[in-house]
C-alpha positions in Angstrom: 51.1 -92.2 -131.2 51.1 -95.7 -131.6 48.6 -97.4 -129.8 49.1 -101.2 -129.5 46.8 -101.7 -126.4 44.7 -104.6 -127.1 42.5 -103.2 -124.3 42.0 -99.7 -125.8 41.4 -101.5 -129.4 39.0 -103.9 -127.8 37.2 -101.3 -126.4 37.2 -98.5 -129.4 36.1 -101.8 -131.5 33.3 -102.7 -129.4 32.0 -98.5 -129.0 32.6 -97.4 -132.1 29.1 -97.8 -133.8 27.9 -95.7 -130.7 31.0 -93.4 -129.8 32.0 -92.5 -133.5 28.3 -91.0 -133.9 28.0 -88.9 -130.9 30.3 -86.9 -130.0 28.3 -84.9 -127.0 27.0 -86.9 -124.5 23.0 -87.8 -124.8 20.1 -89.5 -123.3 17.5 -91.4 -124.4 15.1 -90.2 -121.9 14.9 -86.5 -123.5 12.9 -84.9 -121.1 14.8 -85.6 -118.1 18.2 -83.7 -119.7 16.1 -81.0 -121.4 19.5 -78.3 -121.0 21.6 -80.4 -123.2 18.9 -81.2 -125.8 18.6 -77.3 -126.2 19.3 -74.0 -124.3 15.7 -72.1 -125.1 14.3 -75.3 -122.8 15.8 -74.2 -119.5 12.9 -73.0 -117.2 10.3 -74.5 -119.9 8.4 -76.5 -117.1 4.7 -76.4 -115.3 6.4 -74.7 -112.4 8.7 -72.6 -110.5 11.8 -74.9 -110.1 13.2 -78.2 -111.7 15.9 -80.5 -110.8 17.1 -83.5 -112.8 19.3 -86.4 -112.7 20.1 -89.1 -114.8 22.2 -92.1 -114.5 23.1 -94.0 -118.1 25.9 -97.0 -118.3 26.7 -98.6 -121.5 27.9 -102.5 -122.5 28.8 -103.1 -119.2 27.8 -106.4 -119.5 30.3 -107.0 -122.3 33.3 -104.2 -120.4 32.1 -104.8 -117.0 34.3 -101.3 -115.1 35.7 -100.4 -118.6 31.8 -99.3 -119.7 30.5 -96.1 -121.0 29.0 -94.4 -118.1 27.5 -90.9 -118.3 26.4 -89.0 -114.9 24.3 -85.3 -115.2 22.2 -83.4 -113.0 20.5 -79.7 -113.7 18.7 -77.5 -112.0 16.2 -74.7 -113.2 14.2 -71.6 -111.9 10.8 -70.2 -114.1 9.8 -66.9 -113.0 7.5 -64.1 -114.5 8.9 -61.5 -116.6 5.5 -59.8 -116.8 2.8 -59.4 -119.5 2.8 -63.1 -119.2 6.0 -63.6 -120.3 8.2 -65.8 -118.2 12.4 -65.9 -118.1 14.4 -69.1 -116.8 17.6 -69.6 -115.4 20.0 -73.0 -115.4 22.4 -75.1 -114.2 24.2 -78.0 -115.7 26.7 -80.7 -114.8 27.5 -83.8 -116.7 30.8 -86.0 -116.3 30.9 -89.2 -118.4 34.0 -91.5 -117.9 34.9 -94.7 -120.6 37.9 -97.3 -121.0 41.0 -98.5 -119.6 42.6 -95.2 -120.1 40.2 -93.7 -117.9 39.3 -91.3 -120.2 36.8 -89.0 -118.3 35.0 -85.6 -120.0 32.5 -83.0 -117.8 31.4 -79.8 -118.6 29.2 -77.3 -116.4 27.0 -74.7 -117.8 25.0 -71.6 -117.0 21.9 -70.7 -119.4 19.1 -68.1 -119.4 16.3 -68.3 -121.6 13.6 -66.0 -122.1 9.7 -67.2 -122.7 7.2 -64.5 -125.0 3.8 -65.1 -124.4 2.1 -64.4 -128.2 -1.0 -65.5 -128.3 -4.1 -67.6 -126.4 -6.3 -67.4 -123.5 -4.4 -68.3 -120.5 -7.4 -68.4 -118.1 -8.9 -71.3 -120.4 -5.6 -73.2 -120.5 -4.6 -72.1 -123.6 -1.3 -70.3 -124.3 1.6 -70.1 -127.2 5.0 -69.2 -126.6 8.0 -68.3 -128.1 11.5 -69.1 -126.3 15.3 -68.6 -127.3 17.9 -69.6 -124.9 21.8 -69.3 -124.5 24.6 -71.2 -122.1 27.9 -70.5 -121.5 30.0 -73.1 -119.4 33.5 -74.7 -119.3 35.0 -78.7 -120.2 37.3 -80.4 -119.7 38.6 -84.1 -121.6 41.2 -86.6 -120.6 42.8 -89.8 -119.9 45.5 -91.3 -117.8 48.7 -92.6 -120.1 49.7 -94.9 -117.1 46.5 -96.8 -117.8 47.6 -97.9 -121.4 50.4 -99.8 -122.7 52.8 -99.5 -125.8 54.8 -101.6 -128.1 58.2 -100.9 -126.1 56.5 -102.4 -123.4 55.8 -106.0 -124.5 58.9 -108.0 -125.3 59.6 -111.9 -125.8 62.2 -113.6 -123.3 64.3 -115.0 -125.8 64.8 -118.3 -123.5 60.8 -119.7 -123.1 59.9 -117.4 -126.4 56.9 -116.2 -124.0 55.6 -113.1 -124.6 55.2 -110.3 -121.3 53.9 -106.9 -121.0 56.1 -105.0 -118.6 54.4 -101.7 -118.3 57.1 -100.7 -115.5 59.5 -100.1 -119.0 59.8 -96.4 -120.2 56.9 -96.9 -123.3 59.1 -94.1 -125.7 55.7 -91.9 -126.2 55.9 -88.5 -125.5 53.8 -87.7 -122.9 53.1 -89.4 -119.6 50.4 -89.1 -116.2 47.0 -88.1 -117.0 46.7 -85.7 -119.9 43.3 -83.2 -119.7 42.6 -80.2 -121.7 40.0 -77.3 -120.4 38.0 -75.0 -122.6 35.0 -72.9 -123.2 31.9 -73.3 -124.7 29.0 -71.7 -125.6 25.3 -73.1 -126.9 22.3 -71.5 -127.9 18.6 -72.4 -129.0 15.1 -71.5 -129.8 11.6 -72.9 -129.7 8.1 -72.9 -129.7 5.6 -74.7 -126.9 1.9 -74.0 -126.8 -0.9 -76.1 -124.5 -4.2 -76.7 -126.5 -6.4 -77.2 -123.2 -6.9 -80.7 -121.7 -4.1 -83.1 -122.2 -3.3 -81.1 -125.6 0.0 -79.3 -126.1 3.2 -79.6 -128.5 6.6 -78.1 -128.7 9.6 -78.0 -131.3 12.9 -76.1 -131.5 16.4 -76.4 -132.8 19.7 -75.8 -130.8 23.3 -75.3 -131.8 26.2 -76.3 -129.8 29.5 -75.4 -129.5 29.4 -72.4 -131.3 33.0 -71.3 -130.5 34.0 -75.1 -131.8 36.9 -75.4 -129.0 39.6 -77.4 -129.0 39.7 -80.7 -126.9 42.5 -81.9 -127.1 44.1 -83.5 -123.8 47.6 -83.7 -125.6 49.8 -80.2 -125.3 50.3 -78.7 -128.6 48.1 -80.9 -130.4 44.4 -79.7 -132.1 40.9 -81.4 -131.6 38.4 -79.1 -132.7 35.1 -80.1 -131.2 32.2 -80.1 -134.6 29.3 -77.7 -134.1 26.2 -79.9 -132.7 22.8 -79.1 -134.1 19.7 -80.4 -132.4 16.0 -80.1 -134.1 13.6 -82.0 -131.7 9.8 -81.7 -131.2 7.2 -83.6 -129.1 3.7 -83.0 -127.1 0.6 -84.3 -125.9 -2.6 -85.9 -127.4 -5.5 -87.6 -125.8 -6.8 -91.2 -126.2 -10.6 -91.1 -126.4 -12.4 -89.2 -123.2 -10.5 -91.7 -120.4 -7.5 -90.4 -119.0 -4.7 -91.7 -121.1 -3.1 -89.8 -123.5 -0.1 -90.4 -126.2 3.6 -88.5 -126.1 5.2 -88.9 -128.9 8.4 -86.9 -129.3 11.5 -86.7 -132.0 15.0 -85.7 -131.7 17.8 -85.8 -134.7 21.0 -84.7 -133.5 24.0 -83.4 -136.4 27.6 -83.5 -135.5 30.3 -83.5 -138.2 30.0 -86.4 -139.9 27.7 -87.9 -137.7 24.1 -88.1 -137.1 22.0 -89.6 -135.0 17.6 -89.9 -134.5 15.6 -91.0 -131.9 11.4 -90.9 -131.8 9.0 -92.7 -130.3 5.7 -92.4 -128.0 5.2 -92.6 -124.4 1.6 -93.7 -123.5 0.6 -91.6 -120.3 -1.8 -93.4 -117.5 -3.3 -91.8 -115.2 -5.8 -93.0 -112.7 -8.7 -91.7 -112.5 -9.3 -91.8 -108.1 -5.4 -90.1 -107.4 -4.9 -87.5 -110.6 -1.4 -86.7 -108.8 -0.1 -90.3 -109.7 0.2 -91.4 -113.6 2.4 -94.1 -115.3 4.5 -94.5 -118.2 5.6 -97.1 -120.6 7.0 -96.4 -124.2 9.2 -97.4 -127.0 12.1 -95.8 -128.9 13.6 -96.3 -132.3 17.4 -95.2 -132.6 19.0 -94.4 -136.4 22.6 -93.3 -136.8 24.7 -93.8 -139.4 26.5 -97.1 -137.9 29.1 -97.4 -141.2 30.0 -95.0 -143.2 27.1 -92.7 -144.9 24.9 -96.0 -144.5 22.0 -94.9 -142.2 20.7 -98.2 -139.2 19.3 -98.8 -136.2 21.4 -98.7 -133.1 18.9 -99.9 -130.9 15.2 -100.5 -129.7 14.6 -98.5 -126.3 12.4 -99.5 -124.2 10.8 -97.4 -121.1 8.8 -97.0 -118.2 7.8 -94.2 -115.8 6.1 -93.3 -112.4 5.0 -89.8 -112.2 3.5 -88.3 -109.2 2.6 -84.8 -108.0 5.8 -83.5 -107.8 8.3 -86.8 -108.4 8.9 -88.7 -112.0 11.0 -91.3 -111.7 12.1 -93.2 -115.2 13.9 -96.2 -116.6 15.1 -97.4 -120.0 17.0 -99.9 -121.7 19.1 -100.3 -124.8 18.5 -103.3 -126.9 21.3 -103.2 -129.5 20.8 -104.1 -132.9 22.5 -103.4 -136.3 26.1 -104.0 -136.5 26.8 -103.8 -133.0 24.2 -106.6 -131.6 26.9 -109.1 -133.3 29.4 -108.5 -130.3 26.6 -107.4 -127.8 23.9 -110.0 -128.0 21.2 -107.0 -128.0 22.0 -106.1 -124.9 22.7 -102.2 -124.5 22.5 -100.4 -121.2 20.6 -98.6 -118.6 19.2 -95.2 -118.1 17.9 -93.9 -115.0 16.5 -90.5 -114.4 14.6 -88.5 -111.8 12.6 -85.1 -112.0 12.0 -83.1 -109.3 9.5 -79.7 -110.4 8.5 -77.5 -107.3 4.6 -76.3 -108.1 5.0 -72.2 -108.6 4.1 -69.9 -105.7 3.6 -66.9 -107.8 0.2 -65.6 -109.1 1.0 -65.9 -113.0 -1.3 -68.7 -114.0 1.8 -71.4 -115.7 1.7 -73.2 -118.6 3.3 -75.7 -120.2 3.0 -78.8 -122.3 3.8 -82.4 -120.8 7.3 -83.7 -122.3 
């Protein structure tokens, strides 16, 4: 199809160190999305029931409406299995939207996950656990042809010799409306998360997506095969002296066909000492992918800041772009907002779990 929308080629141009990268979408705030960083975290929380949302919008400085935008929110239930052991059960939703074409791409999943108990003392605070998770869900991409424009479109009155776009003229592609493709998909993970006693745990695990590798394409009779994702990511807790801050550091490297992608970094965790339900947040991220070709750079510095309380964590990020994009975007990047709801658990079985 040939694609002679300055628009679209503006856009792709000005995206493609980030879009070409990542194929799935992604947060920087990891712990706020933890069903799309791997299935085996649904239900890993410090109580009975989670909900998240998260709000991130790319260069729309530079694009202003034509920006990245990505929307998600989840929910999940923790309840005991017995023996100590726990199961969880999930929800997902995500829609992210990008360009002139409209081109818009949401999924919803449904994932179980099942928590062993293998070792510690849980009435000291201490307990180790082993967790593998699976989802199954539907997607859908597309875009709306109307939206874009096409060389039998643009034409030169031969009296001024000005130039017009007239995208009212039949553009001689093939297809027309909005095109959108559904599929299935199905994701699965496993991990490890343990709590050490005071202001002490870690996690790690390692997820693969789209293990069915479906086809995306919005086009009829046309192939897109969506690349397996693979997800190894780890993080925990450690405290700073005897006060009552403490360090989270946390690591995520994300594989996708061709294209890879790390983020780490540390959170450093406040919490005063006269209200113990309120603490504050404030970190920095480093993010690697491999911007041009096989050649590995930073896509940006993140920056981020958090108020958690009781039951409420409300977070914020931003992107500062750097490497080959920063040329065109002037380090500036975009915003992430998230929330995290977690309902304290009502059942007996003492619950443990590391802070993320």
């Amino acid at each position: 199809m040939k694609k002679n929308c300055s628009t679209l080629l503006l856009f792709a141009f000005l995206l493609l160190p980030f879009l070409a990268h990542t194929q799935d979408a992604r947060y920087a705030q990891m712990a706020a999305a933890p069903q799309l960083t791997n299935p085996a975290m649904t239900g890993m929380m410090a109580g009975e029931l989670r909900f998240t949302a998260n709000y991130r919008a790319l260069y729309g400085s530079i694009l202003e409406s034509e920006g990245y935008r990505s929307i998600g929110a989840g929910i999940e239930w923790r309840r005991p299995a017995g023996n100590g052991n726990f199961f969880g059960i999930g929800a997902q939703l995500q829609r992210d939207e990008a360009g002139s074409s409209e081109f818009i791409r949401s999924q919803g999943l449904i994932g179980v996950s099942y928590q062993q108990h293998i070792g510690g003392s849980r009435r000291r605070g201490v307990a180790h656990f082993l967790t593998g998770g699976a989802q199954i869900g539907v997607g859908q991409r597309g875009f709306d042809f109307n939206k874009l424009w096409f060389s039998q479109q643009y034409f030169v009155d031969n009296t001024t010799r000005e130039a017009f776009l007239d995208q009212s003229r039949a553009s001689g592609e093939l297809y027309g409306g909005r095109g959108a493709g559904t599929y299935l998909d199905v994701n699965a993970g496993l991990g490890y998360f343990g709590s050490f006693g005071e202001r002490m745990g870690a996690y790690f695990g390692v997820g693969v997506f789209h293990l069915t590798q479906p086809d995306v394409s919005p086009l009829p009779g046309q192939s897109d095969v969506l690349d397996q994702r693979f997800v190894i990511h780890g993080g925990g807790e450690v405290p700073l002296g005897r006060g009552d801050m403490s360090l989270l550091p946390a690591a995520r490297i994300m594989l996708q066909g061709p294209s890879y992608e790390a983020l780490f970094g540390t959170n450093v965790r406040y919490t005063e000492g006269r209200w113990k339900e309120v603490a504050l947040r404030a970190g920095i991220w480093g993010q690697i992918s491999n911007q041009s070709g096989d050649s590995p750079g930073f896509n940006a510095w993140i920056v981020s800041v958090a108020l958690e309380t009781e039951k409420l964590q409300f977070g914020v990020s931003y992107d500062l772009a750097v490497g080959d994009l920063n040329t065109i975007a002037n380090s500036r990047g975009g915003w992430e907002l998230s929330m995290i709801y977690v309902l304290p658990a009502s059942y007996r079985e003492k619950v443990i779990c590391p802070k993320f």
